[in-house]
N, C-alpha and C positions, 0 to 999 in steps of 0.2 A: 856734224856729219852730214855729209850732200849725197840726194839721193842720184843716181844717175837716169838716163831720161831710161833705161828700161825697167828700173825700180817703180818709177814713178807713173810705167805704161800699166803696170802688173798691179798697183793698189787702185785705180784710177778702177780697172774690170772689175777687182774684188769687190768695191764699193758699190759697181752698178748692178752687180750680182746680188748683194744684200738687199739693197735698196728695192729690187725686183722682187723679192723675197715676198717684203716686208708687204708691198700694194698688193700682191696676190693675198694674202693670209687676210690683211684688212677687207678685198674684195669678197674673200668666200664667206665672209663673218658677217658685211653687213649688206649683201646687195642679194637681191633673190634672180633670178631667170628675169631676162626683159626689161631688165632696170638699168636705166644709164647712168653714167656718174657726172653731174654737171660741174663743168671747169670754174664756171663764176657763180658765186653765192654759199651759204652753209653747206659743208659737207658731212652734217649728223642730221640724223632723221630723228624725231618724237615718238616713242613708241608707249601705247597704254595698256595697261592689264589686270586683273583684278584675282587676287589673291584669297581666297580660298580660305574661313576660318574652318573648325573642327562642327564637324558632319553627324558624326555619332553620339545618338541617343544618352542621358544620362542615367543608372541602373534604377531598376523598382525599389520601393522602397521595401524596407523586412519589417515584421514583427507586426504585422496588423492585428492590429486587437479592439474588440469592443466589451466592455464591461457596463452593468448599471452600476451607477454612483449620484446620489441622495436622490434629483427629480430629474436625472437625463441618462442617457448614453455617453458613455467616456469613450473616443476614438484615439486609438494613441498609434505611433509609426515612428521606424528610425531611418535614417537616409544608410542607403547602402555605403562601404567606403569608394567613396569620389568628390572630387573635390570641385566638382561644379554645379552643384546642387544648388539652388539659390533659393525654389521656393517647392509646397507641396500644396496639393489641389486635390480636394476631397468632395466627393458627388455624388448622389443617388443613384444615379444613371450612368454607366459604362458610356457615354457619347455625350458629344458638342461640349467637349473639353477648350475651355479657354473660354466658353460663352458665359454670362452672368443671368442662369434663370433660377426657375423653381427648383432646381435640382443642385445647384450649387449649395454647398454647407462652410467651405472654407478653403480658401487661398490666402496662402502665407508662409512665411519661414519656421513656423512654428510645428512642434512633433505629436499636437495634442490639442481635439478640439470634442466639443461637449453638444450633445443633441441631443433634441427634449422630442422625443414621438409623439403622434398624435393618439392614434387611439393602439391596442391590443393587436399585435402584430409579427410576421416575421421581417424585418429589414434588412436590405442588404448595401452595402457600404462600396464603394472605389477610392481609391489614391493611385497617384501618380505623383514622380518627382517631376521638377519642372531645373531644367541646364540655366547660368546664366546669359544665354544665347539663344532663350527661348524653346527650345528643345523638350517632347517631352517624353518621360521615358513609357514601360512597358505599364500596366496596371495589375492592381494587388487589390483583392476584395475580401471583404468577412463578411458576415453573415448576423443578427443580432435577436434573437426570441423574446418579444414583448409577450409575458406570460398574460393570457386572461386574469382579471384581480379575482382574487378568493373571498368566497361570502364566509359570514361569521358563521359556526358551528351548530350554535345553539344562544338559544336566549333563558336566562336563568330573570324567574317573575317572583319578585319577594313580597308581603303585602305589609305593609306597616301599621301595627293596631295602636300604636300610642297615643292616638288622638280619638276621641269618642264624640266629633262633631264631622272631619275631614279625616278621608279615609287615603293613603297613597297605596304605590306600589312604585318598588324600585328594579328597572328590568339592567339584567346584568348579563355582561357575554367577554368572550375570551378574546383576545388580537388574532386576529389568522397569520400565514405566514405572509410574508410581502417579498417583492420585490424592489419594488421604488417604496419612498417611506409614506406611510398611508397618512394624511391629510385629516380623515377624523371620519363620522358616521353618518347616513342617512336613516331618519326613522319617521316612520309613516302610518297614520292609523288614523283613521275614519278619515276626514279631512286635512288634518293635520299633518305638516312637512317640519321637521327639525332637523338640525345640521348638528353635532355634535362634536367636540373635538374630543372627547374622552371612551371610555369603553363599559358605561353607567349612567344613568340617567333617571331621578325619580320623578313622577308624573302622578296628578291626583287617578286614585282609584273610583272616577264617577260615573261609573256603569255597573249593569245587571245584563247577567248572562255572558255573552263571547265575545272579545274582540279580538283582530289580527292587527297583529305590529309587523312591520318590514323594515328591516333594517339592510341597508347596503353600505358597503366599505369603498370610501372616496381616496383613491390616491393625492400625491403631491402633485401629479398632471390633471385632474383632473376629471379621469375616468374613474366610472362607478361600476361595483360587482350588478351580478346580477340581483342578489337580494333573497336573505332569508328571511320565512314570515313563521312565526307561531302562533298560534290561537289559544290566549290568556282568558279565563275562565275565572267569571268573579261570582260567585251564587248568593243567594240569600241563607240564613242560619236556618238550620232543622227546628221543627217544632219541639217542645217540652214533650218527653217520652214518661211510661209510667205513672200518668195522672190520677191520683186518687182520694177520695173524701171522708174524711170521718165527722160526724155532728154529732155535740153532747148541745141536749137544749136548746140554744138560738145559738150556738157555738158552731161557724162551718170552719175546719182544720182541713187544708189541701197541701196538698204533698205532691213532688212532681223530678223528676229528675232531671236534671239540665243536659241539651242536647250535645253530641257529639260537635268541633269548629268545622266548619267548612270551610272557607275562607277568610273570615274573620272570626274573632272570636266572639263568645254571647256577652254582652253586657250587663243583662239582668229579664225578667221575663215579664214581661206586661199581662198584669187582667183584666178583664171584664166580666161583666156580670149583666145579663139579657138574654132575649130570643135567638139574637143572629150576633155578628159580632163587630158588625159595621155600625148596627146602631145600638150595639148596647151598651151601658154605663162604665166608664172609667172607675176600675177599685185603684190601681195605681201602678207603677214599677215596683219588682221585687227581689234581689239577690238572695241566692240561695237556692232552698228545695223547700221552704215550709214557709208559711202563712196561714195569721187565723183573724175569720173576719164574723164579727156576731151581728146578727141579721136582727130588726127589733120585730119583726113583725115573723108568725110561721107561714111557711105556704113549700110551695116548691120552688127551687132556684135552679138556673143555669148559669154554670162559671168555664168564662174562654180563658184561654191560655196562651201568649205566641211569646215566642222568643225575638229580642230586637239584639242584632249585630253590635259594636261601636260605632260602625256609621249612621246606625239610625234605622236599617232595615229590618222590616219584620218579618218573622217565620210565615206559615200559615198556622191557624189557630185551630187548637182543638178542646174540645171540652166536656164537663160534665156535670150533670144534674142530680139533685139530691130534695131531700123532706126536710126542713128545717120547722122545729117545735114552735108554738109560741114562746116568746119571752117569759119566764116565771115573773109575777108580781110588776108588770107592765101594762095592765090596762088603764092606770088613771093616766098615762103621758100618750096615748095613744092619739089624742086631737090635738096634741103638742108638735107631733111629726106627719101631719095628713098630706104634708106636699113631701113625703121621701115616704120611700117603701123598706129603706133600712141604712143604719149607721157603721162605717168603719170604724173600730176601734185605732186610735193613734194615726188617722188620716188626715192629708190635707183640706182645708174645707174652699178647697178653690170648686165651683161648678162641672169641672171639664174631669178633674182628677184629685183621686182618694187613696192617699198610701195607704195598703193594706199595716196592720200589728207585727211589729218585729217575733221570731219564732220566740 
């Protein structure tokens, strides 16, 4: 089919019509005010620009919590729901988030971090989530009461008498409550520092009179109570109560009651026989209440009395005086015994000491 020349007048306009269209639409799209379009060379221009990722913060985290658990602080944290969470950052200080000082305790992906305090305190905690874009969210803080540690209650003082050369005592006390797990005891007296990991401890009993123990309670960090002290009281035995003499002949029969324990109990009750009691003669050690000692010569006698503990301690001495007869039918031995003034019946013949006669 041919087109005739006015067919082909009428497509020839249409097309320049489009054509015109087409440069207008490409000109508003890519030319601004003032810009020409040049006939020779590229006609696309380069253009740069930079894109924009995600702005907003990622959420706080929940569930802040701190707990003691055995020698620290448990911090624990969950990430809010969001999924760009990448790390969490936990601080002393609410500021200079993202610096690595004193006050940082942990950064990481982790929901759970452990701090060991220094001394007796209140602490307070921050977190923040941290976006994979660096971002960090809002802060979440707790709070944590390092309780002051608890002194022991009381000190329980036992004296132990089974030994009649060395004398102990065993001081004994209850666990306080804790918070962190307590580490073991400090105990203190005259000079003396010991460290104890138990809640008992026996120690010789080598004093007279008072002394004070101090015991303090050592945590698993470290820190010590303040310290309780009691004053342990170790006495000497009472003297022999009810002292009294009966003499048939050159027979002295003393009688005497043994004294109430004080702190240890009596062992047995030591005589003498003299003016004073520091220097007068050893008759011997005696258990019981009765002794009888025959004198060979008469005159007048004084008889001490003291009571000695198991340690070895003496009472103070008390005594008494009596008339002893001569000996019936004893004069011809009397230049036989001119260096002693009288004999123990059933004594030891050591110089220093004379067992009195069993009753």
């Amino acid at each position: 089919m041919r087109l005739t020349k006015g067919q082909l007048v009428c497509v020839l306009i249409f097309s320049l019509l489009v054509i015109d269209q087409i440069v207008k639409i490409w000109i508003k799209t890519h030319m601004v005010l003032g810009e020409s379009i040049p006939v020779f060379g590229n006609w696309c221009n380069e253009q740069w620009a930079t894109v924009s990722g995600r702005t907003r913060p990622p959420a706080a985290p929940t569930e802040f919590v701190a707990v003691a658990e055995a020698g620290s602080i448990k911090l624990s944290y969950q990430a809010a729901y969001s999924n760009d969470v990448s790390n969490f950052e936990v601080r002393l200080s609410d500021s200079n988030w993202g610096i690595s000082d004193s006050n940082l305790i942990y950064k990481g992906n982790g929901n759970s971090v452990n701090y060991a305090p220094n001394v007796p305190g209140t602490y307070t905690f921050y977190v923040r989530s941290i976006s994979d874009n660096g971002l960090y969210s809002a802060t979440k803080s707790c709070s944590f009461n390092y309780f002051t540690i608890s002194n022991i209650s009381d000190i329980i003082a036992t004296f132990n008498d089974s030994s009649n050369t060395n004398a102990s005592v065993i001081l004994d006390w209850a666990i306080p409550s804790k918070q962190f797990d307590i580490a073991g005891f400090e105990l203190s007296y005259d000079s003396e520092v010991k460290f104890i990991n138990a809640n008992n401890i026996t120690i010789p009993a080598d004093w007279i009179g008072d002394r004070v123990f101090t015991i303090k309670t050592v945590d698993i960090l470290g820190n010590k109570s303040s310290g309780y002290s009691k004053h342990v009281v170790k006495l000497v035995p009472n003297p022999p109560t009810n002292v009294r003499v009966q003499v048939i002949d050159n027979n002295v029969m003393l009688y005497w009651n043994n004294a109430e324990r004080t702190t240890l109990p009596v062992s047995h009750v030591l005589i003498k026989q003299g003016t004073d009691w520091n220097t007068a003669t050893e008759v011997g050690p005696k258990s019981g209440g009765f002794t009888t000692i025959s004198e060979l010569q008469g005159g007048t006698y004084k008889y001490w009395l003291a009571s000695v503990d198991t340690d070895g301690y003496e009472s103070s001495a008390v005594s008494i005086t009596t008339e002893v007869s001569q000996p019936p039918d004893m004069g011809g031995y009397r230049d036989w015994e001119t260096d002693r003034k009288s004999t123990r019946l059933n004594s030891s013949h050591s110089a220093k000491s004379r067992m009195p006669s069993s009753a």
